[in-house]
N, C-alpha and C positions, 0 to 999 in steps of 0.2 A: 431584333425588332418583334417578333413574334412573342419570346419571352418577355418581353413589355408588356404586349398586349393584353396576354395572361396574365400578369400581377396585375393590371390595371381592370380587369372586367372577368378575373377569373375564368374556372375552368373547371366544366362539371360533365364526368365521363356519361357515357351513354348506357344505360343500362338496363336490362331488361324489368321490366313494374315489375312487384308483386301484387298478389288477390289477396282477401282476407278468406282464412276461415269457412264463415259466412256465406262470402261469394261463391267460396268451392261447394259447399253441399248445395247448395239452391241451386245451380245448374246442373251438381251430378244428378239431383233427385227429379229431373223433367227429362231429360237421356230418355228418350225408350228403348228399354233395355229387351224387350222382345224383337228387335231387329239384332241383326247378325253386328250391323254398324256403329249402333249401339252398346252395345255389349264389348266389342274392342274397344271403342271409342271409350266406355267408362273404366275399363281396365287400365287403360295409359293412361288418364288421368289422376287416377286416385294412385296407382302406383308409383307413376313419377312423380306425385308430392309427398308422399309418406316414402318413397327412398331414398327423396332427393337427387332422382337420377338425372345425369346427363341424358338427352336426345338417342347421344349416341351409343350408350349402354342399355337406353331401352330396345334398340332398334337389334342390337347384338345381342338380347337376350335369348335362351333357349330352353325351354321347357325343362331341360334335365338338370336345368341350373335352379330349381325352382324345389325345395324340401317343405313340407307342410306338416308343422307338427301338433301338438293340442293346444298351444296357446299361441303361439304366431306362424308366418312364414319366412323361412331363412334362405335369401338370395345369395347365390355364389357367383362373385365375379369375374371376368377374367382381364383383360387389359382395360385399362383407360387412361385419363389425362394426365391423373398422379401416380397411376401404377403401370408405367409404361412395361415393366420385367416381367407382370402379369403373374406379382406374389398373387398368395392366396388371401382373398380379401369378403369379409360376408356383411348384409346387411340383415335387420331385420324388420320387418311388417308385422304389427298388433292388428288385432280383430276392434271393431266400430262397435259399438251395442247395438249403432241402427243398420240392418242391412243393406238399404240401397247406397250407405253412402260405407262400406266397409270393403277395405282394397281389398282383403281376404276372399270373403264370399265372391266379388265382382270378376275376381281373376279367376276362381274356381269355374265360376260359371262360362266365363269364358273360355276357358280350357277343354270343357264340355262341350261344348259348339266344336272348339277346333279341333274334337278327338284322335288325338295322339300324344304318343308318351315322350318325343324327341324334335327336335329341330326347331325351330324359331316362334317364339311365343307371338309375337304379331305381324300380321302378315296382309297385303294387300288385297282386295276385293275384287271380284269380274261385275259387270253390268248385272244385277238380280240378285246382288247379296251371296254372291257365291265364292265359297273359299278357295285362294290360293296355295301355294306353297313359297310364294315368293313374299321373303323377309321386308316388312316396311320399313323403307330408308329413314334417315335421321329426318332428311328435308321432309317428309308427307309426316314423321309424328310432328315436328312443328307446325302442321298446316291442319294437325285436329286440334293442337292446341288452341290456335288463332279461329276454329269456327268457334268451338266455344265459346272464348273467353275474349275476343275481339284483335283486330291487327295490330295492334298496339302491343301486344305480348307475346310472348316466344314461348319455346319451351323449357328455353331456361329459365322462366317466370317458377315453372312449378320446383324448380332449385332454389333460388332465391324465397319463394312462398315458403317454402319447408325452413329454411334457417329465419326470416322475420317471424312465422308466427311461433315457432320454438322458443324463439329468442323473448317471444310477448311474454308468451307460457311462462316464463321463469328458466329455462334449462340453459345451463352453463354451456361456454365454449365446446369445454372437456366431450359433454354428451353431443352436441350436435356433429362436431369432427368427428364422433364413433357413426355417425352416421352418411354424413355427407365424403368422407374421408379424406377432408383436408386436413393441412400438417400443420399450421402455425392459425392461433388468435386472430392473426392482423385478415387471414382471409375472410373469417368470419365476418369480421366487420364490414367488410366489403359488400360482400352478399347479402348485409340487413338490411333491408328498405323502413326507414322510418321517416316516412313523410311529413310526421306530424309532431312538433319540436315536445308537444304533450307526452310523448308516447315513450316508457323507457327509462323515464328523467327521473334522477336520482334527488333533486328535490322537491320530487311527491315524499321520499322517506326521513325527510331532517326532522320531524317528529313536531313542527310548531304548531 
């Protein structure tokens, strides 16, 4: 019966929106980054959409996992969803030409604040802006996602955001799996929000 129902009225999975673009820099650029809250706050966002990271590899991430060379920064991973054996897996983050909205600078600077060379790149706050040592859970990075960018979005948004507007951009499957580090095409597809039947369509190109 159930089966019925679904061919008869369909069936369209739940998934987390994406932002555009657009949307991400006009909210990173009003962040006041002279707060301590701030300044984390714009690190996890601009880095979980340019690595395309899960929640939960942001929240596992660790300072010494973090190489800064003269033209980007190279992430070193260690377990996650598709690398359960915790091969060895990197990403990498390009420099912005504009600073406040450049994951590079933004992480830097926050690195700065949490001065130390080891252990968990973000981390929970006390009452007064005061650093902890204790690692932010998956659940609290979704809940800076969601001030931002409103309750409606996860933080798997800034996952999915990285494969649609890549996907806008022009870049192949091939490059976005080098980054998001899925194995097959079909997941791609998956993860690309195109709301707008406009968007994508291959007859804007039949040339008439």
């Amino acid at each position: 019966m159930l089966d019925g129902i679904r061919r008869v009225h369909g069936v369209r999975q739940k998934q987390a929106p994406a932002f555009t673009l657009a949307q991400l820099k006009g909210l990173v650029r009003v962040i006041d980054a002279k707060t301590t809250t701030g300044l984390r706050d714009r690190g996890i966002l601009l880095l979980g959409f340019t690595g395309a990271f899960r929640r939960s590899e942001l929240s596992a991430l660790n300072v010494q996992d973090l190489r800064f060379t003269e033209d980007c920064l190279i992430v070193s991973l260690a377990k996650s969803k598709t690398n359960q054996l915790g091969e060895y897996e990197e990403k990498a983050i390009f420099y912005s030409p504009e600073a406040k909205v450049c994951p590079i600078r933004s992480l830097q600077a926050w690195l700065r604040q949490l001065g130390r060379e080891s252990g968990p790149v973000f981390v929970s706050l006390r009452k007064g802006e005061r650093l902890t040592q204790a690692r932010l859970s998956d659940k609290s990075i979704n809940a800076v996602v969601q001030r931002y960018l409103g309750p409606s979005y996860s933080a798997h948004s800034l996952r999915a955001s990285f494969v649609t507007v890549a996907k806008l951009a022009g870049a192949d499957d091939s490059e976005i799996m080098n980054q998001t580090k899925h194995k097959t095409s079909s997941m791609i597809r998956r993860y690309t929000r195109l709301d707008d039947v406009r968007q994508h369509n291959a007859a804007q190109k039949l040339g008439l």
